[in-house]
N, C-alpha and C positions, 0 to 999 in steps of 0.2 A: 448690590454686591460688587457694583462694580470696583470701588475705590479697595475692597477688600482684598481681590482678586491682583490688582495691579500691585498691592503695596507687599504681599505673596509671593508671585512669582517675580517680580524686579528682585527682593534681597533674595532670593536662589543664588542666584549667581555671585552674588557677593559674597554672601558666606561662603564657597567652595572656593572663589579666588584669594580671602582671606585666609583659606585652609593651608591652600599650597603656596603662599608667600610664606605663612608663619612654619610650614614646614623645610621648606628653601634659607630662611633666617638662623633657625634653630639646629639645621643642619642634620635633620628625620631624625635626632637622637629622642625627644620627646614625643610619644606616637599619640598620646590622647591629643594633643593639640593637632597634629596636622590630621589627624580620622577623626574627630569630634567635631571639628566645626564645618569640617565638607556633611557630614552627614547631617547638622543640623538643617544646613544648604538643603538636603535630604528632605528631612520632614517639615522645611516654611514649601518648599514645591509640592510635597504632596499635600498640606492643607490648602495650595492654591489651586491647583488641583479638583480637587473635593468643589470649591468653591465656586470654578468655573462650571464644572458638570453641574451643578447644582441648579446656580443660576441660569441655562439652561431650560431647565422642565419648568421652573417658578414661572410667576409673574414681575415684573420688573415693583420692586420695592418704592414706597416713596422718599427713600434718600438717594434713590438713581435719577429721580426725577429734578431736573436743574429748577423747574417751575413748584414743583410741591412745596404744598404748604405743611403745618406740623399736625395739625389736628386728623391728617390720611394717615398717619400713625398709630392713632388711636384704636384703643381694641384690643382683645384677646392676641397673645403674642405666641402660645403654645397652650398645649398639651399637659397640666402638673393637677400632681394630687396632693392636694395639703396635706390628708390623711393618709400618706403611705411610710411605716415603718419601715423599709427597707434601705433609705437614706441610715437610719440610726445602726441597723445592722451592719453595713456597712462600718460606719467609721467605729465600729467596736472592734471588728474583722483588722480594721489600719491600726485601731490604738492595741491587739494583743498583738501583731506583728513588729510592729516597734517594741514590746514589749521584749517580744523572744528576739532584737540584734541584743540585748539588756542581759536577760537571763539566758536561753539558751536557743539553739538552731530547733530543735526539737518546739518549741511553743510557733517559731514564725508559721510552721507547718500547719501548726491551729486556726491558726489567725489567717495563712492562704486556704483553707478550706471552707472557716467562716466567711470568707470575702468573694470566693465564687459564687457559694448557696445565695449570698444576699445583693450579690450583682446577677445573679441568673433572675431571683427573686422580684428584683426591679426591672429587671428587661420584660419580663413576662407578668407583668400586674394583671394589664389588661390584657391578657391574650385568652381566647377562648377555646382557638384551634378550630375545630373543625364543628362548633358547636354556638360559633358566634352566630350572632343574629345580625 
């Protein structure tokens, strides 16, 4: 993680100095530009962020390793269930959402309610609670 963490937190800074030159240039009349890309600055640091904690608790990966070879790769990469319907819930929840900017604000409201149920849905496949073994 290592290479992911440096190429993260280096453009932070960019973006926020890119913020306030193009708000300096434009002369703060245009606000999305000079608050929009400091804050992008915003969320590449907090995903570097995320990424240095991370690496952290882990084990060092074999693309940190100068010496690894490709086959230390190999292997189970995660956690997935082919058989989980809650992906297709989901993007039914994004496709009546888009539907209601189309037809009306009233439908998006459908479409955010299906979209919790089956993002909760998915967060909690495997969750037992207090009954796991």
């Amino acid at each position: 993680m290592k290479i992911e963490i440096k190429l993260f937190l280096f453009l932070a800074p960019f973006f926020v100095a890119v913020g306030v030159l193009y708000g300096l240039f434009t002369g703060f009349e245009e606000p999305v530009g000079y608050l929009g890309i400091p804050l992008v600055g915003a969320l590449v640091a907090m995903v570097g962020a995320y990424l240095a904690l991370t690496a952290r608790r882990i084990d060092p990966r074999p693309e940190d390793d100068e010496e690894g070879e490709i086959e230390q790769g190999a292997g189970d990469q995660g956690v997935y269930s082919p058989w989980s319907w809650w992906p297709l819930v989901i993007a039914a929840a994004a496709a009546v959402a888009f539907l209601g900017l189309a037809v009306g604000w009233w439908v998006l409201y459908i479409g955010f309610i299906l979209g919790v149920i089956g993002l909760v849905g998915w967060v909690f496949e495997f969750s037992r609670g207090q009954h796991a073994h």
